[in-house]
py3Dmol code that shows the C-alpha trace and the ligand (Angstrom):
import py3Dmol

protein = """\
ATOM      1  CA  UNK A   1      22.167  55.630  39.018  1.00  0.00           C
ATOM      2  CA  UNK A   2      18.977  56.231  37.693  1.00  0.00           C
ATOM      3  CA  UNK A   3      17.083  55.512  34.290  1.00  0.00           C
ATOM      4  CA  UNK A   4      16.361  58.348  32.224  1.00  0.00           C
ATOM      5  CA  UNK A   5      14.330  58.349  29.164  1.00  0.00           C
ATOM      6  CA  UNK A   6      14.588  61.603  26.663  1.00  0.00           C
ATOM      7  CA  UNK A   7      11.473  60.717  24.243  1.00  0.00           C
ATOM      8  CA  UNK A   8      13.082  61.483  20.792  1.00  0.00           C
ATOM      9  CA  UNK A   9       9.207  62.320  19.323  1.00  0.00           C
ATOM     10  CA  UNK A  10       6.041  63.288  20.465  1.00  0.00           C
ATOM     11  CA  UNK A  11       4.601  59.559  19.686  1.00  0.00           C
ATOM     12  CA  UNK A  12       7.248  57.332  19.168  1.00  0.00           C
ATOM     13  CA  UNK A  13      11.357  56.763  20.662  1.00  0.00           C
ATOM     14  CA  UNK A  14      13.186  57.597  23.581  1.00  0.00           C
ATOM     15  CA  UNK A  15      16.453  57.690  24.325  1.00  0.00           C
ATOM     16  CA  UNK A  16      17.590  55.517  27.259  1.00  0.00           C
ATOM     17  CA  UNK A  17      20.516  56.604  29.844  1.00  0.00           C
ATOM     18  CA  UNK A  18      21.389  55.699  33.214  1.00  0.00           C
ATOM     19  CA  UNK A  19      21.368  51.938  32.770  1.00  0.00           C
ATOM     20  CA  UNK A  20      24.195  49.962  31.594  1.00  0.00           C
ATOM     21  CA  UNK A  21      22.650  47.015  29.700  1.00  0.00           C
ATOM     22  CA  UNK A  22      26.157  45.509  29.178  1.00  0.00           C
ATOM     23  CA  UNK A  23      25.538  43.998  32.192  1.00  0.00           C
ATOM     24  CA  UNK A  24      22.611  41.818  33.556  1.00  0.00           C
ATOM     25  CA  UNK A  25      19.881  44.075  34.493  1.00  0.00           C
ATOM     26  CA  UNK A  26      18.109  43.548  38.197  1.00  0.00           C
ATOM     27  CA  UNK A  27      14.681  43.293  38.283  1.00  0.00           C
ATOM     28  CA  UNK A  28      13.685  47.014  39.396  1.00  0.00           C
ATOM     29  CA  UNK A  29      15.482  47.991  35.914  1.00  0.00           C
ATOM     30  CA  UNK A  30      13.585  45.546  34.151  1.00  0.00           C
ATOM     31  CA  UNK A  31      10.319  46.609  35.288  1.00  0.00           C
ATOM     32  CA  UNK A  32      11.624  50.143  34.445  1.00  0.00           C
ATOM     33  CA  UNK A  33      12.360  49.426  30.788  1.00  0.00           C
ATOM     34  CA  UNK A  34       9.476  47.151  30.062  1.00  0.00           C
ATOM     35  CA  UNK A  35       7.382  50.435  31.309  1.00  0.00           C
ATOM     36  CA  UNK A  36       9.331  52.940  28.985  1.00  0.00           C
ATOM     37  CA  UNK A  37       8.892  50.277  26.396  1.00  0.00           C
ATOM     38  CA  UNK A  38       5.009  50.389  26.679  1.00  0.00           C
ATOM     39  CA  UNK A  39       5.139  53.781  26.826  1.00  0.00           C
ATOM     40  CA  UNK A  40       7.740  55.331  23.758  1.00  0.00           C
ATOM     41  CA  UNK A  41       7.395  51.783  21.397  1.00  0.00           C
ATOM     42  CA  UNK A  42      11.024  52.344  20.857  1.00  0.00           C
ATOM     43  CA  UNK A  43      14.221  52.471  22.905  1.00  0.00           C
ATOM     44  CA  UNK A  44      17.515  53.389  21.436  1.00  0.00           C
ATOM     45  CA  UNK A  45      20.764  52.925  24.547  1.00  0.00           C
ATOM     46  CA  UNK A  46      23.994  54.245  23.537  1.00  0.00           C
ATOM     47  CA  UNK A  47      27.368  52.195  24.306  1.00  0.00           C
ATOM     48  CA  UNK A  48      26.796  49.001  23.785  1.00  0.00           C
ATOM     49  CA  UNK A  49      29.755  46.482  23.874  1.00  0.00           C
ATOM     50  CA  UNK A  50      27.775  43.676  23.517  1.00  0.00           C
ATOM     51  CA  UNK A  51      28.404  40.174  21.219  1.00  0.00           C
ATOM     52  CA  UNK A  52      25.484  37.846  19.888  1.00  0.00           C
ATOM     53  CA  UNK A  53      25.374  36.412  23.659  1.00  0.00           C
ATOM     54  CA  UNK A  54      24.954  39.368  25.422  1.00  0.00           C
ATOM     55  CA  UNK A  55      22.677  40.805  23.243  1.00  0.00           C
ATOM     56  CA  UNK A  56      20.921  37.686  23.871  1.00  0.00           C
ATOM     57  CA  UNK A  57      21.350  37.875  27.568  1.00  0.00           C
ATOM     58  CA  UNK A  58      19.558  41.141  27.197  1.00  0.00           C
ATOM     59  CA  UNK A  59      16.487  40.512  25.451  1.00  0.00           C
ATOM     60  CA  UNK A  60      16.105  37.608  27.653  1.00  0.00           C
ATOM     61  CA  UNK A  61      14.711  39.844  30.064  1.00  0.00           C
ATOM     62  CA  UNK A  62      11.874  40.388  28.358  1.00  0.00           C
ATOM     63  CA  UNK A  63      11.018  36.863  27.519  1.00  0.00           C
ATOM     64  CA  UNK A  64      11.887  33.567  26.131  1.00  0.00           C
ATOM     65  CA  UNK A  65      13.899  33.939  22.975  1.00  0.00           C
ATOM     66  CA  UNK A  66      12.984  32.932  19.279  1.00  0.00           C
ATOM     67  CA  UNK A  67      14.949  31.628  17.254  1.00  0.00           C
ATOM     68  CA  UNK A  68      16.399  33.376  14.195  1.00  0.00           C
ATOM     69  CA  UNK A  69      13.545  33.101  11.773  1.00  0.00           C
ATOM     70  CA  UNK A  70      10.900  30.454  11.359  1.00  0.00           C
ATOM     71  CA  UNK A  71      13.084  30.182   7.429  1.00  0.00           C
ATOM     72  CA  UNK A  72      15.733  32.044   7.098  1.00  0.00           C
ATOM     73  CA  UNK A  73      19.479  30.572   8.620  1.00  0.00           C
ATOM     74  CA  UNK A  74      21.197  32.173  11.975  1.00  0.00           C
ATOM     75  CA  UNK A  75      24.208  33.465  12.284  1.00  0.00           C
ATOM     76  CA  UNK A  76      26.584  30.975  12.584  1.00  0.00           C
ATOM     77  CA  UNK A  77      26.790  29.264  16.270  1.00  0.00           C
ATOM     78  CA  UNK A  78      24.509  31.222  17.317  1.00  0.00           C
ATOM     79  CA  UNK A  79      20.693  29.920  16.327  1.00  0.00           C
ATOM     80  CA  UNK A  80      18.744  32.724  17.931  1.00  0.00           C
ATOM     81  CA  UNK A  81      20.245  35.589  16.079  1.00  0.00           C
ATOM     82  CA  UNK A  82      19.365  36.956  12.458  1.00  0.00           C
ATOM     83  CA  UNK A  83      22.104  38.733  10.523  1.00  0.00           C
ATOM     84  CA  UNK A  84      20.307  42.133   9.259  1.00  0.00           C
ATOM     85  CA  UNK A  85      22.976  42.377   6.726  1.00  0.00           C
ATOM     86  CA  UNK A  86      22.972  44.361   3.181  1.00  0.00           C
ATOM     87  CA  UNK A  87      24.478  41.274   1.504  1.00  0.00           C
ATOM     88  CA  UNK A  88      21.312  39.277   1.916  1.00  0.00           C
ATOM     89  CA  UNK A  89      18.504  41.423   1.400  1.00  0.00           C
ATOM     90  CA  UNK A  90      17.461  44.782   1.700  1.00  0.00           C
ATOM     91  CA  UNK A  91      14.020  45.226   4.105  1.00  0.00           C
ATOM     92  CA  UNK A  92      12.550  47.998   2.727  1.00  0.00           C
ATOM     93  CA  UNK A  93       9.142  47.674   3.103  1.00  0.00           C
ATOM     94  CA  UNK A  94       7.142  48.603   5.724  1.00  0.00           C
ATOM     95  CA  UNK A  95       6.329  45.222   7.765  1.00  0.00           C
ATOM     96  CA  UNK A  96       5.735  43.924  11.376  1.00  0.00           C
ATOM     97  CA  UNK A  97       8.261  41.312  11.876  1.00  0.00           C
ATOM     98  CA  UNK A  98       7.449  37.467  11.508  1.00  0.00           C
ATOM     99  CA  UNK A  99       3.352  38.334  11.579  1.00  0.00           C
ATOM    100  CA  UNK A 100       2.476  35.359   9.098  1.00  0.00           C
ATOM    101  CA  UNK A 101       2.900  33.538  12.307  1.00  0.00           C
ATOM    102  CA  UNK A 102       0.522  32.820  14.979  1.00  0.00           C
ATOM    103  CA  UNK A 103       2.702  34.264  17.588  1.00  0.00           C
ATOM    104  CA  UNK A 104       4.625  36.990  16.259  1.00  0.00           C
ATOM    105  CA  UNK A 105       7.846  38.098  18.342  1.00  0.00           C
ATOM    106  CA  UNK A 106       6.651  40.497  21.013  1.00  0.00           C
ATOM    107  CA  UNK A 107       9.617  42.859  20.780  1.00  0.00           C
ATOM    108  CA  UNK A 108      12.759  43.472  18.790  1.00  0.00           C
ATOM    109  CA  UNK A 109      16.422  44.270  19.363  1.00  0.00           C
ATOM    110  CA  UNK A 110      18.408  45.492  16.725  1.00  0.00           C
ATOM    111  CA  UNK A 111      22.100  45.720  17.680  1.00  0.00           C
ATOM    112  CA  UNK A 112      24.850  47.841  15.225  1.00  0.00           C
ATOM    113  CA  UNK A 113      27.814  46.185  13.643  1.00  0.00           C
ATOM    114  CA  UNK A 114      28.158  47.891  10.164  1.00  0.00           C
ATOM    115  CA  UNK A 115      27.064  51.195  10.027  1.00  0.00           C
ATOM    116  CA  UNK A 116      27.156  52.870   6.358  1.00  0.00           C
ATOM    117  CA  UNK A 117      28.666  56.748   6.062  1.00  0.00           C
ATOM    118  CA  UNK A 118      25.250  58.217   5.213  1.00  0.00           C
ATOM    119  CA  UNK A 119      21.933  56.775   5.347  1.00  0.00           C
ATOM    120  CA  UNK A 120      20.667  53.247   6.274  1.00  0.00           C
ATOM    121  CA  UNK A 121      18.062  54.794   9.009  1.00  0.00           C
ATOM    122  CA  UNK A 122      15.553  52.401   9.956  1.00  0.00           C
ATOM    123  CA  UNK A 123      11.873  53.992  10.018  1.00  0.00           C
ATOM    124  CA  UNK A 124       9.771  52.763  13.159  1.00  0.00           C
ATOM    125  CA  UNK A 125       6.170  53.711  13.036  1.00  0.00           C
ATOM    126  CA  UNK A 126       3.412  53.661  15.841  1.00  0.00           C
ATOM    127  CA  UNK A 127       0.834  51.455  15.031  1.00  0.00           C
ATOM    128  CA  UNK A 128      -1.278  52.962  18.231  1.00  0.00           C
ATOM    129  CA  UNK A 129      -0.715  56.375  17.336  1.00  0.00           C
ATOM    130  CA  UNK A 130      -1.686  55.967  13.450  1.00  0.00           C
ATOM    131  CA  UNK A 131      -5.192  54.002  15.278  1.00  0.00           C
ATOM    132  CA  UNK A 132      -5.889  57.209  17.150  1.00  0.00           C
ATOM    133  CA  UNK A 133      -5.422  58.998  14.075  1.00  0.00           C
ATOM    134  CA  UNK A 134      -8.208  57.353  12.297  1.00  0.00           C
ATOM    135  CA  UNK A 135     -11.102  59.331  11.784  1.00  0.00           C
ATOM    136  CA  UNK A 136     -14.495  58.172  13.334  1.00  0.00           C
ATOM    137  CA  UNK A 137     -15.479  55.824  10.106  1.00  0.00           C
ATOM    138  CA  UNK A 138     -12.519  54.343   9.572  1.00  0.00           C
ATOM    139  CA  UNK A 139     -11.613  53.133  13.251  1.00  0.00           C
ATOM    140  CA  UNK A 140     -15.151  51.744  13.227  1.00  0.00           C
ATOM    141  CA  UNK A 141     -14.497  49.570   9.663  1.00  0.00           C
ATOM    142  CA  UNK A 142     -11.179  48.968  11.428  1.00  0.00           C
ATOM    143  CA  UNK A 143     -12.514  47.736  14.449  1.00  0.00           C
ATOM    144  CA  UNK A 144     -14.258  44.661  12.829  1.00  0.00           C
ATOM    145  CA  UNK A 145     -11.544  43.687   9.871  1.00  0.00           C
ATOM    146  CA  UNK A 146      -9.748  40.599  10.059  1.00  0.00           C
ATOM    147  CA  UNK A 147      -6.433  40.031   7.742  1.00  0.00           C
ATOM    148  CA  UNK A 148      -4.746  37.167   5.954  1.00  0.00           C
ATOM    149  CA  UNK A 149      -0.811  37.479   7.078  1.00  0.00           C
ATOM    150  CA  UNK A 150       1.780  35.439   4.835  1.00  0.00           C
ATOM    151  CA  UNK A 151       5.499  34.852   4.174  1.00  0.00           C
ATOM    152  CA  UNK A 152       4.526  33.904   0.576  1.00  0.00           C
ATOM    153  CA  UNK A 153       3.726  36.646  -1.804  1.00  0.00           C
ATOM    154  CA  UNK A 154       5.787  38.757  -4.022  1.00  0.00           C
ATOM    155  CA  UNK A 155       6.793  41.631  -1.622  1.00  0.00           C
ATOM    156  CA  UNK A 156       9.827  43.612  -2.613  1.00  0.00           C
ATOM    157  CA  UNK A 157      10.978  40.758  -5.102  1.00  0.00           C
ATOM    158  CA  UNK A 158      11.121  42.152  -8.724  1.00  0.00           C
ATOM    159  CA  UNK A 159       9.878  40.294 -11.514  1.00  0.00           C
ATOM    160  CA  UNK A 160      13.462  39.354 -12.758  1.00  0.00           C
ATOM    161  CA  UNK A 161      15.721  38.316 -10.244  1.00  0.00           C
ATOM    162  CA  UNK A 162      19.182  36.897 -10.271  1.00  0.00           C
ATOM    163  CA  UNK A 163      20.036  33.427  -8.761  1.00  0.00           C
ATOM    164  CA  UNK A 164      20.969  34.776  -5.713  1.00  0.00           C
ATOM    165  CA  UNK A 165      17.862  36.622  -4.896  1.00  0.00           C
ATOM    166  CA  UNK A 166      16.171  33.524  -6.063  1.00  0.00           C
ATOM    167  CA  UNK A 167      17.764  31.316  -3.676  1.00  0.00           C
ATOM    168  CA  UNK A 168      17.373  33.788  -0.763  1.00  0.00           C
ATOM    169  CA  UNK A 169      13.352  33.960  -1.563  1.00  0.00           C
ATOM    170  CA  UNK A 170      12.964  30.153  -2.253  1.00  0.00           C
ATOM    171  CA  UNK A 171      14.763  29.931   1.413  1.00  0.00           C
ATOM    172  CA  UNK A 172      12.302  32.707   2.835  1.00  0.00           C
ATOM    173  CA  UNK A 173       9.089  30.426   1.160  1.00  0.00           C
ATOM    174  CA  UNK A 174      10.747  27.140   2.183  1.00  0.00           C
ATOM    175  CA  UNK A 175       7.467  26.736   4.307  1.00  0.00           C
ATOM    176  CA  UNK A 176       4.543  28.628   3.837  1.00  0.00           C
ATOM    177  CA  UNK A 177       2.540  29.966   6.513  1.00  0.00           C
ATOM    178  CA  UNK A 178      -0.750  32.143   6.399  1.00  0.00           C
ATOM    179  CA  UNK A 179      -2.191  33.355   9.833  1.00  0.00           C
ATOM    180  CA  UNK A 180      -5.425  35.391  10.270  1.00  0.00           C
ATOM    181  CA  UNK A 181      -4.967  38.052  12.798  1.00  0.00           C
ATOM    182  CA  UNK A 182      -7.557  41.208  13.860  1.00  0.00           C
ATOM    183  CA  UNK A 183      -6.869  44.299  11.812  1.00  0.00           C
ATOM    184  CA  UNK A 184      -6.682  46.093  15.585  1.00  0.00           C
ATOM    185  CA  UNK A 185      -4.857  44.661  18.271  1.00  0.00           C
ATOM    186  CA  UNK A 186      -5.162  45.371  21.752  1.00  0.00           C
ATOM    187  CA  UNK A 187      -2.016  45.532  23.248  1.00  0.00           C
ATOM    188  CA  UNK A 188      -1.657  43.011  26.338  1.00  0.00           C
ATOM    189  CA  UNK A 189       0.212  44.649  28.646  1.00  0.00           C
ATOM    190  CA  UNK A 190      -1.134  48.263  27.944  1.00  0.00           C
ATOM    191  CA  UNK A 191      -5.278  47.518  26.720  1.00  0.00           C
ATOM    192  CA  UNK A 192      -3.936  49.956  24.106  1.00  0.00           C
ATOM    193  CA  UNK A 193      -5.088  49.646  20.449  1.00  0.00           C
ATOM    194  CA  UNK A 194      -3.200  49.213  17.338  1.00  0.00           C
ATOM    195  CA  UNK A 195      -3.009  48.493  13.541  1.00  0.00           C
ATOM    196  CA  UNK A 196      -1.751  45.172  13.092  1.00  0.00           C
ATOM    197  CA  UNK A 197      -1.312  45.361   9.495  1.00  0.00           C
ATOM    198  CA  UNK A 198       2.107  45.495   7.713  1.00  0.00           C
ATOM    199  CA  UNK A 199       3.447  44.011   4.621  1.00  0.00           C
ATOM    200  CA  UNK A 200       2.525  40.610   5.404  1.00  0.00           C
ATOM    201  CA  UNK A 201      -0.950  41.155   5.618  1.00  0.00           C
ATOM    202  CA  UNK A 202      -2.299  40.485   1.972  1.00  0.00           C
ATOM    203  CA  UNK A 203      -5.749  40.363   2.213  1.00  0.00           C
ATOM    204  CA  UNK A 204      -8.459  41.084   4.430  1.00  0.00           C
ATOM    205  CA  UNK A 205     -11.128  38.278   5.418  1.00  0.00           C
ATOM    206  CA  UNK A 206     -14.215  38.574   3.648  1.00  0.00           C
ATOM    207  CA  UNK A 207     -13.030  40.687   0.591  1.00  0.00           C
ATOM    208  CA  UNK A 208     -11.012  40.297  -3.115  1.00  0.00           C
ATOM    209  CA  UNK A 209      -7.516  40.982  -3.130  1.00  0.00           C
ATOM    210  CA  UNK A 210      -8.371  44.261  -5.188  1.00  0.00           C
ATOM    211  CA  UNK A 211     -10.625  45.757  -2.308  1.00  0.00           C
ATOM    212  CA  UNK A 212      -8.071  44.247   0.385  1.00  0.00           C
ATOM    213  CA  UNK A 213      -5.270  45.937  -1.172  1.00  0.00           C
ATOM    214  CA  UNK A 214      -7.767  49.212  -1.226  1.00  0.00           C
ATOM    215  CA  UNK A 215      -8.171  49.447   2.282  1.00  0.00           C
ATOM    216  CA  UNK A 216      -5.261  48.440   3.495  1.00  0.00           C
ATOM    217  CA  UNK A 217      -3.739  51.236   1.644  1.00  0.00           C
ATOM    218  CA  UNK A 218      -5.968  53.860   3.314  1.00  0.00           C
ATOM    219  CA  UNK A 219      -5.264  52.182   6.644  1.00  0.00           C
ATOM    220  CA  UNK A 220      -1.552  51.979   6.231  1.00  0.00           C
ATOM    221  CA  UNK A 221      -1.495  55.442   5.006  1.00  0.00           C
ATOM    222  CA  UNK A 222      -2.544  56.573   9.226  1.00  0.00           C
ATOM    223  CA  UNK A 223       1.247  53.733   9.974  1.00  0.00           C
ATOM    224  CA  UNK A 224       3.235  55.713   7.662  1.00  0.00           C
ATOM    225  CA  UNK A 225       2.223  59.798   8.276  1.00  0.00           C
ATOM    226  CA  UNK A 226       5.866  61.099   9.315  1.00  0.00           C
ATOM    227  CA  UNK A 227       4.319  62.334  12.521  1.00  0.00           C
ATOM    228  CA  UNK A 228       4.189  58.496  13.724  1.00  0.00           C
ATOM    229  CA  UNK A 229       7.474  57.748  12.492  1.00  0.00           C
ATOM    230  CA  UNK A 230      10.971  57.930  14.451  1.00  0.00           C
ATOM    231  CA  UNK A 231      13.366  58.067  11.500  1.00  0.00           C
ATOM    232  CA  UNK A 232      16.724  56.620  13.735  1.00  0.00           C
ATOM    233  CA  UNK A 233      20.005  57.122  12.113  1.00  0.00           C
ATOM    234  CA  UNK A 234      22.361  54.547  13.617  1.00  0.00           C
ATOM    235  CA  UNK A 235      25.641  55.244  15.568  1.00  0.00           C
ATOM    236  CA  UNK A 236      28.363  52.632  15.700  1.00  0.00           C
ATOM    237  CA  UNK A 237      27.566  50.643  19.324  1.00  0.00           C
ATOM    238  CA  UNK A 238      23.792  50.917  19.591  1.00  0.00           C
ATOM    239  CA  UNK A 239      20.930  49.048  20.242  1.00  0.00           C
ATOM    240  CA  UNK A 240      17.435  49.481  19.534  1.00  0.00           C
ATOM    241  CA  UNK A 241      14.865  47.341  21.378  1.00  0.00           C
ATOM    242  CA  UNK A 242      11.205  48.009  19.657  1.00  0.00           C
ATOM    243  CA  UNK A 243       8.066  46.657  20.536  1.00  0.00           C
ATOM    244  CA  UNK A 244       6.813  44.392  17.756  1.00  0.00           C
ATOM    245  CA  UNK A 245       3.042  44.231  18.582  1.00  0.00           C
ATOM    246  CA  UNK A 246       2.571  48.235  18.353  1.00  0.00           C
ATOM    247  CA  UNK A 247       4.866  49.117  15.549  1.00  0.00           C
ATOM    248  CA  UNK A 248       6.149  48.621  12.187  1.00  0.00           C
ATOM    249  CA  UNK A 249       9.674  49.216  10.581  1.00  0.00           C
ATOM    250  CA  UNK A 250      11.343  50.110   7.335  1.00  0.00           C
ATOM    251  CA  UNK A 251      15.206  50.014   6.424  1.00  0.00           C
ATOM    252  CA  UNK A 252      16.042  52.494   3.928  1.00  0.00           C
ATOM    253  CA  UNK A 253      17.797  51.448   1.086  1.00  0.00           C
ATOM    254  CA  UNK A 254      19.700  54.963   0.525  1.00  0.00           C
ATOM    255  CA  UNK A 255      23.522  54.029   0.978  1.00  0.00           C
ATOM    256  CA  UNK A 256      24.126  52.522  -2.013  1.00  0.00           C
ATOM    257  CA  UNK A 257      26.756  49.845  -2.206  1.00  0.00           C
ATOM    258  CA  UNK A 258      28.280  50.236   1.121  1.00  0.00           C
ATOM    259  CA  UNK A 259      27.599  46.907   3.755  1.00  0.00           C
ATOM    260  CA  UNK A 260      25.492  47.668   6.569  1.00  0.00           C
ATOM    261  CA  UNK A 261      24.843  45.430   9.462  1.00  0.00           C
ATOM    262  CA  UNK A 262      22.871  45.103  12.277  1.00  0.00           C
ATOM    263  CA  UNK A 263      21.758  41.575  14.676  1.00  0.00           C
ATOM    264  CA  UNK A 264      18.495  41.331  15.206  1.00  0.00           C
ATOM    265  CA  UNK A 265      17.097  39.584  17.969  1.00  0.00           C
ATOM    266  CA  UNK A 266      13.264  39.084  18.924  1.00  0.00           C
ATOM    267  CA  UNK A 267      11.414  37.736  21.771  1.00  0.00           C
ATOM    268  CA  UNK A 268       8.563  35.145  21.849  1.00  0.00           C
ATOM    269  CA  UNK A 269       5.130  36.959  21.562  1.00  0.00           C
ATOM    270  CA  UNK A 270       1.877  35.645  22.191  1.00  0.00           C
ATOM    271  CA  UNK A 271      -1.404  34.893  20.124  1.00  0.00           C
ATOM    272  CA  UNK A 272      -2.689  38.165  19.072  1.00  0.00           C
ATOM    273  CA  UNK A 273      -5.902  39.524  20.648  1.00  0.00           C
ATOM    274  CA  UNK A 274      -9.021  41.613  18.514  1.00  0.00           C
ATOM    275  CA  UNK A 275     -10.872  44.006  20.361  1.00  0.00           C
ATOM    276  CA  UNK A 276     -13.583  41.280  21.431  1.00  0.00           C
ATOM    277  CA  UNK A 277     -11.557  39.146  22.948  1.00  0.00           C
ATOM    278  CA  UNK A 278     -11.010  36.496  19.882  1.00  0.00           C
ATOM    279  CA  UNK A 279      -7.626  35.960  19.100  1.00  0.00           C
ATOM    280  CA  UNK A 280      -5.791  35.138  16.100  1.00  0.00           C
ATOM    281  CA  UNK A 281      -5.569  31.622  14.290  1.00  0.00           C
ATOM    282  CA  UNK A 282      -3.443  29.787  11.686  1.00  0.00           C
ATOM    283  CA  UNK A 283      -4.134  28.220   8.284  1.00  0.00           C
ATOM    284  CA  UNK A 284      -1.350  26.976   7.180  1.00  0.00           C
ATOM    285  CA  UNK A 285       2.418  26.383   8.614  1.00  0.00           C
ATOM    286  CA  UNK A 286       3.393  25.346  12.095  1.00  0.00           C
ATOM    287  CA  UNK A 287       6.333  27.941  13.742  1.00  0.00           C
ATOM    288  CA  UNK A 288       6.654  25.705  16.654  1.00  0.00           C
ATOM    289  CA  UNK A 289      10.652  25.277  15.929  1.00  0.00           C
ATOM    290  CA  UNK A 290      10.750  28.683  15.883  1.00  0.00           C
ATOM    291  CA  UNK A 291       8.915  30.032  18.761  1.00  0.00           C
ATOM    292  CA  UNK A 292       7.116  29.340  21.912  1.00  0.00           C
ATOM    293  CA  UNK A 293       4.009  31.060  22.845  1.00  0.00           C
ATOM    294  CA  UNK A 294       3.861  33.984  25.612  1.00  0.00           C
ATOM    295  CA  UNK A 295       1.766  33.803  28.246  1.00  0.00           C
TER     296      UNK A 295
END
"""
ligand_1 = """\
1
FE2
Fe 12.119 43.630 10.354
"""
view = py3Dmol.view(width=600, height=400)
view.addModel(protein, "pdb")
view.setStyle({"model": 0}, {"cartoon": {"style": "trace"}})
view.addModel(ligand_1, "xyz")
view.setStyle({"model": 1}, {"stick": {}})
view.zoomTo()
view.show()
């Protein structure tokens, strides 16, 4: 049996067939899907019978695990996997995951449990492909920005919120972190380049929160243009592995009050790496409960 990959769009998603990942994968597979991974940025495989361990099991073979979040609680029992669930939050807002950290997770697998009638896609956007877009003056402004990342700003949080939305944000802010990392990111496996920008990023190095906010607009406009964007409607039984240094995602909040949920779980990344060579550093908060550091 061998591996095929049906790319879904011209820059971002494939389909994966031909491998069973219900089942430990040998390391010619491995190699095989780490490759398709660099490649597409996205990998949807159909018929997946996995629980929380053997989704685990699977994204183990692409690294060391994190745990859940650096603040937010597991699923019970099981301390390395995130409920994505419509009861606790709704995530839509474009974002990177986890980049107020110094070592963001390098990839993320997103496994179906609850899937609503209609809607509930999740939006994943190449960061690479939006860098190539970037006209001539831009990429060269680009090239030499550095951004503020942090969990602690106001980011889809209206100005009233009930106790429960309180609660869940107080949790979310229970430590603050704020990590500098380059506005382009050169991907380590690949040399290619990326916007590393996302929700988290708040401000860029150098400049006011009103000019920050300016040009991180016109940057994340290149993220967002729907020909970098795999719009994935979900099937019962899937799972989505995505790589977290190249992309960003968005859940769409368009199926009104029916649950939806999805486990989510992300491998350890390591420090993030500018176009010169200088990687990324902290400010404030240390993740080191919640992730090791890739090599
Ligand atoms: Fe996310």
């Amino acid at each position: 049996m061998s591996i095929e990959i049906q790319k879904v769009t011209a820059n971002i998603g494939a389909r994966v067939s031909g491998v069973d990942i219900n089942k430990p994968l040998d390391e010619d597979r491995t190699t095989a899907l780490r490759e398709a991974l660099n490649v597409h940025k996205a990998l949807v495989f159909d018929d997946v019978h996995l629980d929380d361990e053997g989704q685990e099991a699977f994204a183990r073979h692409f690294g060391d695990l994190t745990t859940a979040h650096p603040t937010v609680s597991a699923v019970d029992g099981a301390p390395n996997v995130l409920p994505v669930d419509s009861e606790r939050g709704r995530a839509n807002h474009w974002h990177t995951d986890v980049t107020f950290v110094l070592n963001p997770p390098q990839a993320s697998t997103l496994r179906s449990i609850t899937i609503p009638p209609y809607g509930g896609e999740t939006l994943i956007a190449s960061s690479a492909a939006a860098y190539r877009d970037l006209p001539e003056p831009l990429r060269v402004l680009a090239d030499t920005l550095w951004a503020e990342h942090t969990n602690d700003y106001d980011y889809a949080v209206p100005e009233e919120i009930d106790d429960e939305r309180a609660a869940q944000r107080a949790q979310f802010t229970s430590i603050k972190f704020r990590t500098v990392h380059p506005v382009v990111r050169v991907h380590p496996l690949t040399g290619e380049r990326g916007l590393f920008i996302g929700g988290f990023a708040q401000r860029i190095v150098g400049l006011s929160t009103g000019e920050s906010r300016k040009i991180l607009d016109i940057l994340q406009a290149y993220v967002t243009r729907p020909e970098n964007v795999l719009r994935w409607r979900w099937s019962p039984n899937q799972l989505v592995l995505f790589d977290n240094r190249i992309t960003q995602h968005y859940a769409i909040d368009n199926y009104d009050d029916q649950p939806r949920r999805l486990n989510r779980v992300t491998v350890a990344g390591d420090i993030p790496v500018g176009i010169e060579g200088k990687e990324s550093y902290s400010i404030e908060g240390d993740a080191s409960h919640y992730t090791s550091v890739a090599e």
